[in-house]
MARBA-3410 file (N, C-alpha, C, O; in Angstrom, 1 decimal):
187
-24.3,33.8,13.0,-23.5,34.8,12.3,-23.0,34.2,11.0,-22.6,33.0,10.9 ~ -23.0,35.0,10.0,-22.6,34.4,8.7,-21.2,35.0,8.6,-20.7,35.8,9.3 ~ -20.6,34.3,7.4,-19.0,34.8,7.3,-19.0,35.1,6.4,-19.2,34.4,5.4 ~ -18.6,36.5,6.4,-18.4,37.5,5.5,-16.9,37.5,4.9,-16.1,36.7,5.4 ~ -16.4,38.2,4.1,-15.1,38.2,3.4,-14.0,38.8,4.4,-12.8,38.5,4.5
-14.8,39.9,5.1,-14.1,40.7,5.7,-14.4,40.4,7.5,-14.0,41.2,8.3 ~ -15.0,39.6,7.8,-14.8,39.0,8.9,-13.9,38.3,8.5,-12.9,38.7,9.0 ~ -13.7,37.0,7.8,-13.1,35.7,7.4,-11.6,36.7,7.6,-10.8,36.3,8.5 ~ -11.2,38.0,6.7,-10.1,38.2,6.9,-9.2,39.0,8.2,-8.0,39.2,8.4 ~ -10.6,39.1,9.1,-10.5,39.7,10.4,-9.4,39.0,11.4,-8.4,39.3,12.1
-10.7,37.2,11.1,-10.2,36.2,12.0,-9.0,35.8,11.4,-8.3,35.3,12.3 ~ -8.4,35.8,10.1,-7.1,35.2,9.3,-5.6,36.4,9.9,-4.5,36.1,10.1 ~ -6.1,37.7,10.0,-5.0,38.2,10.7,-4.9,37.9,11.9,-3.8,37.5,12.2 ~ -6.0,38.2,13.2,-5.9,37.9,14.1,-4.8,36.3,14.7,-3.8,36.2,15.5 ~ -5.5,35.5,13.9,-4.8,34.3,14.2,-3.2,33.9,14.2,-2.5,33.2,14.9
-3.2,34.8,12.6,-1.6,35.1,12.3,-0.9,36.1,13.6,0.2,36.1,14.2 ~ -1.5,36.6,13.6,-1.6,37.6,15.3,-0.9,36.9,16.5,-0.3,37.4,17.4 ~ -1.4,35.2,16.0,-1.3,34.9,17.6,-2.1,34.4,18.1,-1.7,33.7,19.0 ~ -3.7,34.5,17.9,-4.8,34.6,18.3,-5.1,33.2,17.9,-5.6,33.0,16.8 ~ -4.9,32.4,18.7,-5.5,30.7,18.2,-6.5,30.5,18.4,-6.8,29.5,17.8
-7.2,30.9,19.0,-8.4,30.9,20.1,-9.7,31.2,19.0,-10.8,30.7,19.1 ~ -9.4,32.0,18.1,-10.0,32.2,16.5,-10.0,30.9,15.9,-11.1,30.5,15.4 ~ -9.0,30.1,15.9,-8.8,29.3,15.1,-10.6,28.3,15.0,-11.4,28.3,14.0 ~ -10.8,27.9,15.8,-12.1,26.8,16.1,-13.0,27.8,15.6,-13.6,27.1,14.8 ~ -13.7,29.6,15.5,-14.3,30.1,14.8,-14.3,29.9,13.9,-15.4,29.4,13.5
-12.9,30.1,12.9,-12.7,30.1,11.7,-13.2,28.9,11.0,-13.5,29.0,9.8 ~ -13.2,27.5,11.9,-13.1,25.9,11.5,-14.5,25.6,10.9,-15.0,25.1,9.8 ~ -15.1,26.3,12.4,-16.9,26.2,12.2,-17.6,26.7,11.0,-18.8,26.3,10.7 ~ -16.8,27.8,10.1,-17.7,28.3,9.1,-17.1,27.4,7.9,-17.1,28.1,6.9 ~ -16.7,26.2,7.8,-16.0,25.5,7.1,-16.5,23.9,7.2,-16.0,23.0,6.5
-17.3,23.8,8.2,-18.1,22.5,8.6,-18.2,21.6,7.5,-18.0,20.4,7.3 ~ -18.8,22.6,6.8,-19.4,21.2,5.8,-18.7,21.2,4.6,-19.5,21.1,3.6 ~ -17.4,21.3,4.3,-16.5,21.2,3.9,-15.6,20.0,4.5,-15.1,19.1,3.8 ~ -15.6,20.3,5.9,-14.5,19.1,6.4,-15.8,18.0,6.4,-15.3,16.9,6.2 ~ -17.2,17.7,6.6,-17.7,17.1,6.7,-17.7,16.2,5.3,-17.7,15.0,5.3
-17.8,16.9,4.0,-17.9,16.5,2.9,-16.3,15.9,2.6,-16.3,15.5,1.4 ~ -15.3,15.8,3.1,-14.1,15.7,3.0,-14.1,14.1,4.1,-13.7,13.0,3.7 ~ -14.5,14.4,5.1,-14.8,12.9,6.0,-15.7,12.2,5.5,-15.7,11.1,6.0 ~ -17.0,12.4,4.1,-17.6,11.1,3.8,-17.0,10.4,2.2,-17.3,9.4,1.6 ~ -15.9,11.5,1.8,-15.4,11.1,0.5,-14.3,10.4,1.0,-14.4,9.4,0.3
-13.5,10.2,1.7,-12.4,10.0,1.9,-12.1,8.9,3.5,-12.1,9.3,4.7 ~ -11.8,7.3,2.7,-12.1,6.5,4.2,-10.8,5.9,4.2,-10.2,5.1,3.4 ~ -10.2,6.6,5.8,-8.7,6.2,6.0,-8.9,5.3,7.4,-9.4,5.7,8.4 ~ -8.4,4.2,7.3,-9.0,2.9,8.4,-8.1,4.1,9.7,-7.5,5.2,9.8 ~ -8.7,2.7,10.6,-8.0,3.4,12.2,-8.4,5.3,12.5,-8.2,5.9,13.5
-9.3,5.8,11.0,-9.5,7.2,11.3,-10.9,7.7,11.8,-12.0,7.5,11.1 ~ -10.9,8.2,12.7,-12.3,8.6,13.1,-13.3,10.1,12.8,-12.9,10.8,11.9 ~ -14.2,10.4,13.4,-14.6,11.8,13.3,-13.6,12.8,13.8,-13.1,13.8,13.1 ~ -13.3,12.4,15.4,-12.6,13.5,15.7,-10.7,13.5,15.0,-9.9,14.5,15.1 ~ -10.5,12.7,14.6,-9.2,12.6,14.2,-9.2,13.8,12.8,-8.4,14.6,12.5
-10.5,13.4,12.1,-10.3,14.1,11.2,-10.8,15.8,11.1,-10.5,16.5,10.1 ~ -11.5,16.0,12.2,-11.6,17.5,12.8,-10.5,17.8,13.4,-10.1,18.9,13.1 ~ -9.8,17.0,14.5,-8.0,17.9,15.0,-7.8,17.9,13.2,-8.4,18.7,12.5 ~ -7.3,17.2,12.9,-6.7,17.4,11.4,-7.1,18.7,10.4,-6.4,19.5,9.8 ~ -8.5,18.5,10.6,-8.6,20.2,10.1,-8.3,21.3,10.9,-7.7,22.3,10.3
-8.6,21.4,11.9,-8.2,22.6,12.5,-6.8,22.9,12.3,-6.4,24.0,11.9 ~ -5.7,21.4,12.6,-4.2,21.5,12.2,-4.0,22.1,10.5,-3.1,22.9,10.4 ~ -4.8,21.9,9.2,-4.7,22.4,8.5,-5.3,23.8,8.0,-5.0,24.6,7.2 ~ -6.0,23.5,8.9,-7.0,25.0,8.7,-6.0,26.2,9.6,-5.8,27.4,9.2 ~ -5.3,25.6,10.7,-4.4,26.7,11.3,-2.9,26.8,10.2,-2.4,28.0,10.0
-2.3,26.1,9.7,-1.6,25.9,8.6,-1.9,27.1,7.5,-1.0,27.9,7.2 ~ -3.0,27.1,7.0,-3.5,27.5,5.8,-3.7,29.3,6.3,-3.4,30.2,5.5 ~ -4.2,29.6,7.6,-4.7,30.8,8.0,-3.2,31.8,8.0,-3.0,32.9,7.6 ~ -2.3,30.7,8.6,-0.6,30.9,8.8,-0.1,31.6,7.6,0.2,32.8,7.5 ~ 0.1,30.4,6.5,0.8,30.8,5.2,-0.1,31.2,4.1,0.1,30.9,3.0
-1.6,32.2,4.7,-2.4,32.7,3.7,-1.9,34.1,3.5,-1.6,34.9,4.4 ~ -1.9,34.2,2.0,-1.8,35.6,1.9,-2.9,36.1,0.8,-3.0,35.4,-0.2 ~ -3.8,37.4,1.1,-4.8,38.1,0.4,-4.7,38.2,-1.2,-5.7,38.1,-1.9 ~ -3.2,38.3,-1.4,-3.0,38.4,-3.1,-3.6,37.6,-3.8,-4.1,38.0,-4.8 ~ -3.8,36.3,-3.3,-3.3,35.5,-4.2,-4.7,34.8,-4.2,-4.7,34.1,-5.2
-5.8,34.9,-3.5,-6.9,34.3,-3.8,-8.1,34.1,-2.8,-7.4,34.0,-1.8 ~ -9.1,34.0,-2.4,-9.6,33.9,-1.5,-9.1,32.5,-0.8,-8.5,31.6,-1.4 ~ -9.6,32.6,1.0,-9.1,31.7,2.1,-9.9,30.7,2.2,-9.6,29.9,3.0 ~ -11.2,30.3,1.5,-11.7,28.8,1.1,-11.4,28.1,0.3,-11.2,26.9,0.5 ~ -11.2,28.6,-0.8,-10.5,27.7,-1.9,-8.9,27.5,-1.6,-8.3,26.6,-2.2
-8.2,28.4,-0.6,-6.8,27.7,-0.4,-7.1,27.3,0.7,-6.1,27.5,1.4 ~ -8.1,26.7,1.6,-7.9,25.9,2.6,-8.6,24.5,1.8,-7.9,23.5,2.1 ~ -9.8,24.4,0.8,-10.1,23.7,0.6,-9.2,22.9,0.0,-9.3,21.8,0.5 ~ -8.1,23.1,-0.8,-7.0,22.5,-1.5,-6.2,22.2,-0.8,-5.4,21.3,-1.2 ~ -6.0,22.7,0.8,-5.3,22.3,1.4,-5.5,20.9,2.3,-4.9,19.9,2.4
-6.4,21.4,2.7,-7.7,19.9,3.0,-7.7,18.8,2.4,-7.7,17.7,3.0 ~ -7.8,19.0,1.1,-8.2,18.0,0.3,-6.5,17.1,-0.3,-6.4,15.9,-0.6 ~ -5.5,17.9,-0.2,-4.4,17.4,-0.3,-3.9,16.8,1.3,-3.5,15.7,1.5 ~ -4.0,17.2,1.7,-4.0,16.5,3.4,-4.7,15.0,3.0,-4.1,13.9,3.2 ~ -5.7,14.9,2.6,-6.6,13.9,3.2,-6.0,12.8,2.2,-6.0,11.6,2.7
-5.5,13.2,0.7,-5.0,12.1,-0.4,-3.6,12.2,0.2,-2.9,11.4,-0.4 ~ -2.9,12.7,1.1,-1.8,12.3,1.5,-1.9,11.2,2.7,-1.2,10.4,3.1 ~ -3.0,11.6,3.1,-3.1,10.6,4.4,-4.1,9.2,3.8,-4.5,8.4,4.6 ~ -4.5,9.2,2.3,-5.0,7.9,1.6,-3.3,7.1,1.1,-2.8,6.1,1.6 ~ -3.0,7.7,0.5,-1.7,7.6,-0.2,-0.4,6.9,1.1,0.5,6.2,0.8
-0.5,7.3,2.0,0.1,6.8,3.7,-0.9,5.6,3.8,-0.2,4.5,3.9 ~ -1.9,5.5,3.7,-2.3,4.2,4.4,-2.2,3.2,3.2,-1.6,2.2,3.4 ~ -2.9,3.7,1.5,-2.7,2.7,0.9,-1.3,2.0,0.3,-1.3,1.2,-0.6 ~ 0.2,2.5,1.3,1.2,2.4,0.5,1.5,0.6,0.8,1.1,0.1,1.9 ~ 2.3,0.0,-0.2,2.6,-1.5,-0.3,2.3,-2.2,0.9,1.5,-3.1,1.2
3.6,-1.3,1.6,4.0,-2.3,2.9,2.6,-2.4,4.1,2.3,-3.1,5.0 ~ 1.9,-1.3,3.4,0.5,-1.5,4.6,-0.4,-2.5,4.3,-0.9,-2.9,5.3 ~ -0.9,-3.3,3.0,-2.0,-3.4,2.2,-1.8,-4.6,3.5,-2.1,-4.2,4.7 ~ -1.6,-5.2,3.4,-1.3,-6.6,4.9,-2.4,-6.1,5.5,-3.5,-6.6,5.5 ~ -1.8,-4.8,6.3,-2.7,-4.3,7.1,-4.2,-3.5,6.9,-5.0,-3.4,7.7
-4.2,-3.3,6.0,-5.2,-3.1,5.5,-6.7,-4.0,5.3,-7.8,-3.7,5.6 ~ -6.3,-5.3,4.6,-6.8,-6.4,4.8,-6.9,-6.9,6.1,-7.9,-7.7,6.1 ~ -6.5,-6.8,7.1,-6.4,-8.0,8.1,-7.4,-7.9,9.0,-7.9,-6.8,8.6 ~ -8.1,-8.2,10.1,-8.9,-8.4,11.1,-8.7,-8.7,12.2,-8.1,-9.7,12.7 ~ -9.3,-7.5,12.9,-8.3,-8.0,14.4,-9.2,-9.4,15.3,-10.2,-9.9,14.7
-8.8,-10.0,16.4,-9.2,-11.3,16.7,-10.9,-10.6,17.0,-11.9,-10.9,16.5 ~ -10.6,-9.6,17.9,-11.6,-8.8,18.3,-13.1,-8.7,17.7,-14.1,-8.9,18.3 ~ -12.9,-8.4,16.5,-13.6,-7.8,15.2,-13.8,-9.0,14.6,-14.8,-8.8,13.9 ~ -13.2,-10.3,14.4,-13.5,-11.7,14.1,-14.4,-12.0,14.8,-15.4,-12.2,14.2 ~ -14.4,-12.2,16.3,-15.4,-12.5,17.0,-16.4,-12.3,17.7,-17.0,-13.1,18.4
-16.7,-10.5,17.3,-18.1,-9.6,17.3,-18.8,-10.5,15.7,-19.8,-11.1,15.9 ~ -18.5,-10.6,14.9,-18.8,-11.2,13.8,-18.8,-12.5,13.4,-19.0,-12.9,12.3 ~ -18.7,-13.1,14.3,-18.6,-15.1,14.6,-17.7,-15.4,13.4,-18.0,-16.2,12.5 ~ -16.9,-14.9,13.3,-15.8,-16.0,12.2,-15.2,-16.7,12.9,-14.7,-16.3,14.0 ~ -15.1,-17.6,12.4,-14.1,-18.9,13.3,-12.7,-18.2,13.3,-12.5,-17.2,12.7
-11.9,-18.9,14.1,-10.8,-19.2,13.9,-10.1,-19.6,12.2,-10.9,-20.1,11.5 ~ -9.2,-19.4,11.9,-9.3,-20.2,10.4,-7.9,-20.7,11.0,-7.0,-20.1,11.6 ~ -8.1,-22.2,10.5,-6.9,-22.8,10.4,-6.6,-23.2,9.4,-7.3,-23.7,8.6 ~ -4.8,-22.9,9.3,-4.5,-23.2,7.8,-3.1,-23.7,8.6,-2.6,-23.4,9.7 ~ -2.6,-24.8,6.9,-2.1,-26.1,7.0,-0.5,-25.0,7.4,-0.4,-23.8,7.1
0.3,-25.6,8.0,1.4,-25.0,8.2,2.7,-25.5,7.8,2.5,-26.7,7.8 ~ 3.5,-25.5,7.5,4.5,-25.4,6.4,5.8,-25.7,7.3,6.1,-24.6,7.8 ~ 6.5,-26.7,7.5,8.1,-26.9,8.1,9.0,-26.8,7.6,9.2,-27.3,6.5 ~ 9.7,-26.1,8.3,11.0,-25.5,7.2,11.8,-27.2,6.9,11.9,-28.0,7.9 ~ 12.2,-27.6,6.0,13.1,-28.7,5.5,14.3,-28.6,6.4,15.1,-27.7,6.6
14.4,-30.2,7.1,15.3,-29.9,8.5,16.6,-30.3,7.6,17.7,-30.1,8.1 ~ 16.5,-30.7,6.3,18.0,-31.5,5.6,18.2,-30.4,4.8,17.4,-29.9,3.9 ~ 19.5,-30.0,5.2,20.5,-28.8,4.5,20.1,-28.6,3.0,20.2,-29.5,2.3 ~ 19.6,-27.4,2.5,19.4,-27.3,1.0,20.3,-27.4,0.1,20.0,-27.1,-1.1 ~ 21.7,-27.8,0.4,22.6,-28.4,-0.3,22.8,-29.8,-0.2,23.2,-30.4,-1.2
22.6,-30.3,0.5,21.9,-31.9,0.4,20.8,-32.0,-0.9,20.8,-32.9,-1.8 ~ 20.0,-31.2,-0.8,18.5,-31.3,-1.5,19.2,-31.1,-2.8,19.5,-32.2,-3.5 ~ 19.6,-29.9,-3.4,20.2,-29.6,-4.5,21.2,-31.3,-5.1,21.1,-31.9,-6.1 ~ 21.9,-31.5,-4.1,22.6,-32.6,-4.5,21.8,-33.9,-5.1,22.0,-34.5,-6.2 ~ 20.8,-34.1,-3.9,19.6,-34.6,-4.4,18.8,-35.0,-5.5,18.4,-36.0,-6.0
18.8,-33.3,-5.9,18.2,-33.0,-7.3,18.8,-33.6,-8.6,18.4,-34.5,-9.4 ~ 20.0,-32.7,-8.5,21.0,-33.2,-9.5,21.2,-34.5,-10.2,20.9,-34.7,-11.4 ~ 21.7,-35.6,-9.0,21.3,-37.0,-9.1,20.3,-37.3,-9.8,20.6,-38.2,-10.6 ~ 18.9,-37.0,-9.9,18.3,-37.6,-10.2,17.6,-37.2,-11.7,16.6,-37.7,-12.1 ~ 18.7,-35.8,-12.7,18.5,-35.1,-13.6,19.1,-35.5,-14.9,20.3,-35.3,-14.9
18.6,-35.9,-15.9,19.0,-36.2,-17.2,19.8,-35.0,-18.1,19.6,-33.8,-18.0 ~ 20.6,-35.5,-18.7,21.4,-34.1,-19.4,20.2,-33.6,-19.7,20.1,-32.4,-19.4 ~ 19.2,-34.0,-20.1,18.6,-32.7,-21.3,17.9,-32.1,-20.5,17.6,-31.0,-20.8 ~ 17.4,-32.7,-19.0,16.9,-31.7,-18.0,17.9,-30.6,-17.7,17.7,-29.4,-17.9 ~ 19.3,-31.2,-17.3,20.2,-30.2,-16.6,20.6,-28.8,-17.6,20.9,-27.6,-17.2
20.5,-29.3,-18.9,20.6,-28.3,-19.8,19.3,-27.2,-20.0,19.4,-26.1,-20.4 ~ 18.2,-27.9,-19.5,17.0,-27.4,-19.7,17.1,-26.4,-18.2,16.5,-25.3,-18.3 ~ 17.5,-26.6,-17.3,17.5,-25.7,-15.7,18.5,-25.0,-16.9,17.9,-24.2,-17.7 ~ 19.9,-25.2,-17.1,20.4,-24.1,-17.4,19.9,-22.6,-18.2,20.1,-21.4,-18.1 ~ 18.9,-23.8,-19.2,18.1,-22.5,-19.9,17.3,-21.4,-19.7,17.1,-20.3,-20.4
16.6,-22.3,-18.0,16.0,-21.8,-17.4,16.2,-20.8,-16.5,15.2,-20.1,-16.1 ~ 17.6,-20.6,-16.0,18.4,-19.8,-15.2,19.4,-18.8,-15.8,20.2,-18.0,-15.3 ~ 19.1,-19.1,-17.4,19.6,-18.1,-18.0,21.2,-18.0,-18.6,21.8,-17.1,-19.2 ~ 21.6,-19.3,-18.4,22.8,-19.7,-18.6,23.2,-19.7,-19.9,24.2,-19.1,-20.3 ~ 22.6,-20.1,-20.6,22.4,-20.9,-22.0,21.2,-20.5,-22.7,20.3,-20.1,-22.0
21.1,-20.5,-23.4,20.1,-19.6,-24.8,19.1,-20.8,-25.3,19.7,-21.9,-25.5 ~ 17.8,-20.9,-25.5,17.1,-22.5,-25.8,17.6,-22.5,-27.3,18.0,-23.6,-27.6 ~ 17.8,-21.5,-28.4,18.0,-21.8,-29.6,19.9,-22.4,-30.1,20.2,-22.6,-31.3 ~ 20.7,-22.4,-29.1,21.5,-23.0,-28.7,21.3,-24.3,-28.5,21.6,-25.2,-29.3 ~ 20.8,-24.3,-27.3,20.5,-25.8,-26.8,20.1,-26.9,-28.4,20.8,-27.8,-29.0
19.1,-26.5,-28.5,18.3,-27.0,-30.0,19.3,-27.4,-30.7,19.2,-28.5,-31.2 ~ 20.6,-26.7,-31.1,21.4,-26.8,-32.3,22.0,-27.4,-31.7,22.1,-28.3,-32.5 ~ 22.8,-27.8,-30.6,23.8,-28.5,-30.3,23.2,-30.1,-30.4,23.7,-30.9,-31.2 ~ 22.1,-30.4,-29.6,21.7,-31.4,-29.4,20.6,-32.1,-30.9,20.0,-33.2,-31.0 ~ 20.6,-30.8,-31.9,19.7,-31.6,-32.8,18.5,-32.1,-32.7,18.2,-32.9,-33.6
17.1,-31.5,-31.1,16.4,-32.0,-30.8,15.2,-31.0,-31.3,15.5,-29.9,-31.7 ~ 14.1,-31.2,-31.3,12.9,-30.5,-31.5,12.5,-29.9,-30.3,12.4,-30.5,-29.3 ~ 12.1,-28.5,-30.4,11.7,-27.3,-29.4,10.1,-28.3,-28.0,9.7,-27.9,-26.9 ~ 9.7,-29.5,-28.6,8.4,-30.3,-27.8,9.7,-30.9,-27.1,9.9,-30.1,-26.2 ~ 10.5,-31.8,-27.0,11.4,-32.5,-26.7,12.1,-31.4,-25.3,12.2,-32.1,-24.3
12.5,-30.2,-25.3,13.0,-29.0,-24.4,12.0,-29.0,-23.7,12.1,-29.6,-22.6 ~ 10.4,-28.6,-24.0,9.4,-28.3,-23.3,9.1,-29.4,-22.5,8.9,-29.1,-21.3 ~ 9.1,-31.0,-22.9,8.6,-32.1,-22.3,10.0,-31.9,-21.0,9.6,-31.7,-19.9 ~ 11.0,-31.9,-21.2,12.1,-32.1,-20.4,11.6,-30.9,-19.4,11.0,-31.3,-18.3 ~ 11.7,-29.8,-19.6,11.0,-28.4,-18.6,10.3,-29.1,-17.4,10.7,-29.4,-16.2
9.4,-29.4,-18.1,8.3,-29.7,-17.6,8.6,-31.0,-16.1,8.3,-31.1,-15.0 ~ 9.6,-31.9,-17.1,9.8,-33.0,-16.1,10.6,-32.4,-15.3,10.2,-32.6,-14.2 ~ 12.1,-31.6,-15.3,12.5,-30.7,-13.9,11.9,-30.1,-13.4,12.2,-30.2,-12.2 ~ 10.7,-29.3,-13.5,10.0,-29.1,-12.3,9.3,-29.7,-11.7,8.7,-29.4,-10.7 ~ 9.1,-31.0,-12.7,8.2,-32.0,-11.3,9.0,-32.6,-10.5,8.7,-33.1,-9.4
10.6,-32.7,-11.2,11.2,-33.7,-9.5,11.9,-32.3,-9.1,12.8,-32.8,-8.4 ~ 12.0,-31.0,-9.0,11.5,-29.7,-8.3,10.8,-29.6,-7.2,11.0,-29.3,-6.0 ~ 10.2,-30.0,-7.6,9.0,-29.8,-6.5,9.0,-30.9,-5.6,9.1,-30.8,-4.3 ~ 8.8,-31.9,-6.1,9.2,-33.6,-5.4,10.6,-32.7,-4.4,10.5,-32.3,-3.3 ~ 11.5,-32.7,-4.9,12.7,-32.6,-4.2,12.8,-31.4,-3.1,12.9,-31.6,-1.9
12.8,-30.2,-3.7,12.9,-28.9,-3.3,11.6,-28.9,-2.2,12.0,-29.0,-1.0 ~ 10.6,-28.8,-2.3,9.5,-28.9,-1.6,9.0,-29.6,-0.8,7.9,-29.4,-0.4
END
């Protein structure tokens, strides 16, 4: 059976009716819509059937709050569809997921023979970071300690320059030497 305008609007009151049982008719003359919508659009952890309940849930949505004025019921399901599916991209690609996004389960590592990966591990510094800071300090030349200040915003470099009478290479060489005993210390 083909779907006519006035069938389509038959099954769209019915449903509103009450009539859910329409709803999976209505879905079927729409197939290849949701099908072209499942090969444009790839949301991990999503499958075929996830994204057929989803149309039906949208397609019964759309049948709900359709009204005749305003335009034919494929192009306002299609839009509705299609905004469903960039809301459900937009949900998976948001910040706090990307982690997840990237990662691999152990599972899926070793259907695919990847090793294990070992990587070097990092111990938190068992001596108080106020020891370390103290540390630091001791072992920092005024023109370093002036140079962190500059660097934390305290103090202005074209300040620094005038007070001390030094050349802008002379700041940079100093920079450069607080973050090497930075890292030496802090790290």
């Amino acid at each position: 059976m083909q779907l006519t305008e006035a069938y389509e609007q038959k099954l769209i009151k019915q449903i509103q009716a009450g009539n859910d049982d329409l709803l999976v008719e209505l879905c079927y003359f729409y197939r290849p819509l949701i099908n072209s919508i499942k090969q444009k659009y790839f949301v991990r952890c999503y499958d075929g059937q996830d994204w057929d309940q989803d149309a039906l849930i949208v397609c019964y949505q759309a049948a709900i709050s359709y009204e005749q004025s305003k335009g034919k019921f494929g192009s306002y399901f299609k839009t509705r569809l299609y905004n469903h599916a960039r809301s459900l991209l937009r949900h998976d690609m948001a910040y706090r997921r990307r982690a997840l996004a990237q990662a691999t389960s152990l599972e899926a590592a070793t259907e695919k023979g990847i090793e294990q990966l070992h990587q070097k591990t990092t111990q938190l510094a068992e001596i108080p970071v106020s020891e370390k800071f103290t540390e630091l300090f001791a072992q920092l030349s005024d023109l370093e300690i002036k140079t962190l200040l500059i660097v934390l915003g305290v103090w202005h470099q074209e300040e620094v320059l005038q007070k001390l009478q030094i050349e802008r290479v002379a700041l940079v060489r100093a920079r450069s030497r607080l973050m090497q005993k930075m890292r030496k210390t802090l790290l």
